[in-house]
C-alpha positions in Angstrom: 0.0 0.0 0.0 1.0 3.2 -1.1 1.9 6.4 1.5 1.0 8.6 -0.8 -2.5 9.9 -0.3 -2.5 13.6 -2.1 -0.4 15.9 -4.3 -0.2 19.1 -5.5 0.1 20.5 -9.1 0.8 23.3 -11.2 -1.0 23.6 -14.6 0.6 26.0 -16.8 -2.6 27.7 -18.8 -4.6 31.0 -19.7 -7.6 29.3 -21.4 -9.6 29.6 -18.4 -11.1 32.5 -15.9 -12.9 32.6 -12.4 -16.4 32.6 -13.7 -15.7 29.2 -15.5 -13.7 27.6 -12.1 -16.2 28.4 -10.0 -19.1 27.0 -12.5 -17.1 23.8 -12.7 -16.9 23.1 -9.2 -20.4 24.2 -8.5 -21.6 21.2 -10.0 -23.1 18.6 -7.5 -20.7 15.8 -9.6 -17.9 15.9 -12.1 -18.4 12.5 -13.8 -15.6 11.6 -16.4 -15.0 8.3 -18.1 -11.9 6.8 -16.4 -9.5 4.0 -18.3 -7.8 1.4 -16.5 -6.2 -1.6 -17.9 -8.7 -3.6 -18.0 -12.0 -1.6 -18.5 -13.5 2.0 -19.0 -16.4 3.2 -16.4 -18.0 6.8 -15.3 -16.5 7.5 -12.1 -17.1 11.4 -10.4 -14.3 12.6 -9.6 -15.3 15.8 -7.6 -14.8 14.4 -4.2 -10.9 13.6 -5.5 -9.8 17.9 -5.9 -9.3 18.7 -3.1 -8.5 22.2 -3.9 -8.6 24.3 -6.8 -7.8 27.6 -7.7 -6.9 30.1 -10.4 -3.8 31.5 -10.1 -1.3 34.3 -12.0 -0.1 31.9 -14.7 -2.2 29.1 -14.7 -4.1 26.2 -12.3 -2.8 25.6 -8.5 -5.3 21.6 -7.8 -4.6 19.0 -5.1 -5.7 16.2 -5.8 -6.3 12.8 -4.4 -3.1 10.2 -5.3 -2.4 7.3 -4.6 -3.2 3.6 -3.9 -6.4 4.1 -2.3 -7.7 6.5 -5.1 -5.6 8.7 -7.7 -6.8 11.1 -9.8 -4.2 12.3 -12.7 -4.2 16.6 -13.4 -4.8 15.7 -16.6 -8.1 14.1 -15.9 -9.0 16.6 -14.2 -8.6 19.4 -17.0 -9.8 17.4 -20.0 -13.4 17.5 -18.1 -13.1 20.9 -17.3 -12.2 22.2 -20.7 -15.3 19.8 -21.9 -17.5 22.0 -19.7 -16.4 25.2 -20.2 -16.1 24.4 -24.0 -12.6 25.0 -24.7 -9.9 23.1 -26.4 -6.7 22.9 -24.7 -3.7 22.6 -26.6 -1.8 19.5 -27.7 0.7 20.1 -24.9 0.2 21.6 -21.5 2.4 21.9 -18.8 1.9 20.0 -15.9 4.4 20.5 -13.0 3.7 18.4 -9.2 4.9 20.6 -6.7 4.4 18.3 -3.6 3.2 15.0 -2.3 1.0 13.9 0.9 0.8 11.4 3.1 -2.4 11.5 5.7 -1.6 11.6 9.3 -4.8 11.8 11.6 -6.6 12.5 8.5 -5.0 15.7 7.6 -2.4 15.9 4.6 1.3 16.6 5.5 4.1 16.8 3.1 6.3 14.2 2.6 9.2 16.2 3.2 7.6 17.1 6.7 7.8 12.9 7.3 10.9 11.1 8.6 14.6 11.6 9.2 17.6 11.6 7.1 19.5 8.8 6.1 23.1 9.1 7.1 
């Protein structure tokens, strides 16, 4: 099992503005058609962002990762650019700037876990 329970990430975009943001997450479920190796099924993922928010230069989303349940940025984007009708580019810039582990069911960085190595 995976220690990994959250992440952080940076999408590097200026498709999008507040009004469509807070449209998108107003919705009672995000429902996106989710691939795994074996099968394809509808799956919302709204409970997985944990955050989201529009920043200077693009999208700051947490999002759930993991073992447990792990939702890909990407994922995330292609169903909002569905609903506020706007195609993203071939390539966009996706940059993770942390990773969580859950300690008495609050995220904590995993560079706030454990000790160095010597």
């Amino acid at each position: 099992m995976s220690v990994v329970a959250g992440a952080d990430y940076k999408v590097y975009t200026d498709l999008f503005n507040q009004n469509m943001l807070d449209a998108f997450m107003n919705q009672d479920q995000i429902i996106v058609l989710k691939k795994t190796k074996k099968s394809e099924k509808e799956v919302n993922i709204k409970p997985l962002i944990y955050n989201i928010k529009l920043e200077d230069d693009g999208i700051f989303m947490q999002v759930a990762q993991g073992s447990a349940s792990n939702l890909k940025p990407d994922l995330v984007m292609d169903a909002f650019a569905k609903f506020a009708q706007v195609t993203l580019p071939e390539y966009v810039t996706y940059e993770r700037l942390d990773m969580y582990c859950l300690e008495d069911d609050n995220l904590v960085s995993l560079d706030d876990i454990g000790g160095n190595i010597e």
